[in-house]
N, C-alpha and C positions, 0 to 999 in steps of 0.2 A: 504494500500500500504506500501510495507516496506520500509525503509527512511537511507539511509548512511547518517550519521553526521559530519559534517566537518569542521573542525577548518581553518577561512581561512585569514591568515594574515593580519593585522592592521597596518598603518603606511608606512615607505619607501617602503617596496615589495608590496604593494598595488596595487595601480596602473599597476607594471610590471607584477602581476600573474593575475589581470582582463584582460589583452591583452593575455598573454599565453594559456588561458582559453577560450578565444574567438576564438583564431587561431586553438585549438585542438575542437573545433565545441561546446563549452560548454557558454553560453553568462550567467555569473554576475551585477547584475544591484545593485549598490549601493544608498541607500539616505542618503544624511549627516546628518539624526536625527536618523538613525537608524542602530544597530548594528546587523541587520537579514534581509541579501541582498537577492535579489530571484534569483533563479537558472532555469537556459530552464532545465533544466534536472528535474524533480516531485524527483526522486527516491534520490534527493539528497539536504539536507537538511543543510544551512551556516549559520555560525556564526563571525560574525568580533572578533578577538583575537588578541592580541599581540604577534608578534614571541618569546619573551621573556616569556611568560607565556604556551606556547602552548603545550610544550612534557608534559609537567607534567598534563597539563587536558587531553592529550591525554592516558598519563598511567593512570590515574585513571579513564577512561572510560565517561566521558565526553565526548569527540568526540569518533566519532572510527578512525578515521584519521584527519590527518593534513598538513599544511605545516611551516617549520619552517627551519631556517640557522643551521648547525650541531652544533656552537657555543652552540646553547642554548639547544643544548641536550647535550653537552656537561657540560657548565655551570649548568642545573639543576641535572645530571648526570640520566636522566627518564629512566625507562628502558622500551622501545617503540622498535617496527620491521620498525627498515630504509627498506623502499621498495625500491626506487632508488633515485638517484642523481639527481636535476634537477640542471643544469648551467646556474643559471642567477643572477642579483642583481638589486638592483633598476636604474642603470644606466647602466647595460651593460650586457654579460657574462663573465666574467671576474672573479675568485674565491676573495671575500671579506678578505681582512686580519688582524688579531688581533698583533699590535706592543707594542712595548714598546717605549717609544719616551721622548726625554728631549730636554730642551730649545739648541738651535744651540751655545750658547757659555759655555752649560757646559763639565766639564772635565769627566762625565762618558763616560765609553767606553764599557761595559757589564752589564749584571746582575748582576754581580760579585760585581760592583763597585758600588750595594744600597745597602748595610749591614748597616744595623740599617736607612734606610731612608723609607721616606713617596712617596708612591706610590696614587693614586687614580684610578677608574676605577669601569664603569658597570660591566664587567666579573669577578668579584668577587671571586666565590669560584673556578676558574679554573687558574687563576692570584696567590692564593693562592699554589695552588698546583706544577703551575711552578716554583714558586720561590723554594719553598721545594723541588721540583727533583734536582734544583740548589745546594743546600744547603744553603739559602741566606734568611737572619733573616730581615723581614722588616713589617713596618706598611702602611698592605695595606686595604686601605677604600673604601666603596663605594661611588660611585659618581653620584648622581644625577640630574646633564646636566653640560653645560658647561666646559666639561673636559680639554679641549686644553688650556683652558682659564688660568687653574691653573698651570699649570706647570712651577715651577721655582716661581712661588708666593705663592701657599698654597700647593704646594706639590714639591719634588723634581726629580717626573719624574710620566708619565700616560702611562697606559695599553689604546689605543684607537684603534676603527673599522677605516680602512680606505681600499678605493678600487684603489683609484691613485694616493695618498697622496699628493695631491694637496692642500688639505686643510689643514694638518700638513703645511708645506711649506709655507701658506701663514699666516699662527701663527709663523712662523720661530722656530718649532722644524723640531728637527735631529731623524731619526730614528735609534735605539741603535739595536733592534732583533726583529725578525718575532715570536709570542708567539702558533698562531694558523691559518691555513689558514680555511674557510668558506664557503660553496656552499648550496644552498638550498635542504630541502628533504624533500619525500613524503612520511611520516610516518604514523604507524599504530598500535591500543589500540592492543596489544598480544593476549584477548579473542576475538577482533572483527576479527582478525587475523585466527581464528582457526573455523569462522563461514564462511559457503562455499556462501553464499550468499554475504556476506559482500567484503569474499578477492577476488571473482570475479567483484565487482563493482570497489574494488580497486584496482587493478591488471589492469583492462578497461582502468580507470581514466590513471594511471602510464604510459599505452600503447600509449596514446591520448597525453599528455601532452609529452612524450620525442619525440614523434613523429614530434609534434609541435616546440619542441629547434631544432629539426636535421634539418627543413627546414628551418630554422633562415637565411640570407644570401643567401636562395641557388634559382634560377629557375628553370622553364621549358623550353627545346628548341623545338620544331617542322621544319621538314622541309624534301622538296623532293629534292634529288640529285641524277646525273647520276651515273649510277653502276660501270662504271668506273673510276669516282671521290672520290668513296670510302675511299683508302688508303689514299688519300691525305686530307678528311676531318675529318680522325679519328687522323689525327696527329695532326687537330690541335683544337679537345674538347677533355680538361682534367674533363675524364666521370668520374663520382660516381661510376658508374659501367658501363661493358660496353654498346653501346649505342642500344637500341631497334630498329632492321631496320624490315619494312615489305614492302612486294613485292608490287606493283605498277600494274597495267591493262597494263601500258607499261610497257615490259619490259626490256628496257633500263633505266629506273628510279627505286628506290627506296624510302620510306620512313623512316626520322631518326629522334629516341627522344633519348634526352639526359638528365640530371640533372648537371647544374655547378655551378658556384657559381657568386651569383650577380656584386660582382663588376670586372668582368672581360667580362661581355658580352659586353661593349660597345668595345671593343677592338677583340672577338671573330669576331661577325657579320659581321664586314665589312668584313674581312679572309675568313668565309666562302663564305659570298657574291661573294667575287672574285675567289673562289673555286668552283663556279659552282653551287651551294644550289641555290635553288629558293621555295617561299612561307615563308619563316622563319617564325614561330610566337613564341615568347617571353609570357610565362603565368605565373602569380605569385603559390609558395606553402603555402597551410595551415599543410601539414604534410607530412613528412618521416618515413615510419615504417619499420625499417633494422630488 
């Protein structure tokens, strides 16, 4: 059987991509002694990885896909086929962002204002190369955890991930400049790329999985309404598209489906309700495929 290899993130995206994965009909089962989860899919074969290691075994043929934050293909500079965007983080959808941030009572105000200072941070060689677009001479290191920790004690400002900067905040730094924003992607080795077996499993994969971010928030509505209550029920579902009616054995009634977005049905239903709809049924989504 032939087998897609797939690099499948270790650590904070963890958990949020075995939920994505399970919503796009694909179920990961992980053991915490082991770093080769099993997949309901045969034809597709996981390995637990670190986003931060991931493009680079994915160029060098190691996997034939992956998933990893653009950061870190960034950061490693791998030269890998971004198949698509996926919008998620380990806490939300929301695009992850790389700052630069110093303590709340110091005097810098830009990049500008670390020439000749001490920076720390995991993004490393791409922290490097902002500063140099800057034109701004400083010593910047890597940093090994606790980065928040250092700033303004062993360093005079840090390059740090944050998605609501709530934990900057509650370190009591200031963010100085946005260095890089982050969204996750479903990338792919360039030769497994140019194998028709392979970019159709991945190209599947890519179909299933945005499918799954599009019904993020969103339901199903069902329901019969008289034909001449029509107009007045389409004023008031804001459709995805417009709304699916079919014809009814009576026909003074019809049948309406909709797609809207979850947290507004409890304020729709009762509207229609009083608009005449009878039978409403409310269904959850596993997937949107626009």
């Amino acid at each position: 059987m032939k087998k897609l290899r797939l690099g499948f993130p270790k650590g904070s995206l963890q958990e949020s991509t075995i939920e994505l994965f399970k919503k796009a009909g694909i179920r990961i089962n992980v053991s915490s002694r082991s770093y080769f989860p099993t997949c309901s899919d045969e034809e597709i074969e996981v390995m637990l990885v670190r986003s931060q290691e991931m493009a680079k075994y994915v160029q060098d043929g190691v996997f034939d896909a992956g998933l990893t934050g653009f950061d870190w293909i960034c950061e490693t500079n791998a030269k890998v086929k971004e198949v698509c965007e996926l919008r998620y983080a380990k806490s939300g959808f929301r695009p992850v962002r790389w700052v630069l941030a110093v303590p709340e009572a110091s005097k810098i105000k830009s990049v500008k204002d670390l020439q000749g200072k001490r920076i720390a941070t995991e993004l490393l060689n791409y922290t490097k190369k902002y500063f140099a677009k800057n034109k701004v001479k400083a010593n910047i290191e890597f940093s090994w955890g606790a980065t928040e920790a250092k700033a303004g004690k062993l360093v005079d400002a840090i390059v740090e991930l944050t998605e609501t900067g709530s934990s900057l905040r509650a370190n009591h730094l200031r963010i100085v400049e946005e260095i890089l924003t982050s969204t996750t992607r479903l990338i792919a080795n360039n030769s497994s790329w140019k194998d028709s077996w392979k970019r159709e499993k991945i190209e599947n994969l890519a179909i299933l999985l945005q499918g799954a971010l599009n019904a993020e928030g969103m339901v199903g509505l069902k329901m019969n309404i008289p034909f001449k209550k029509l107009p007045v029920v389409e004023k008031i579902l804001p459709a995805l598209r417009k709304p699916t009616i079919s014809n009814l054995s009576d026909g003074n009634w019809i049948a309406l489906e909709v797609i809207i977005e979850e947290n507004i049905v409890k304020k729709v239903i009762p509207a229609l309700k009083r608009a005449g709809a009878e039978g409403i049924i409310e269904y959850p989504l596993n997937k949107i495929i626009y």
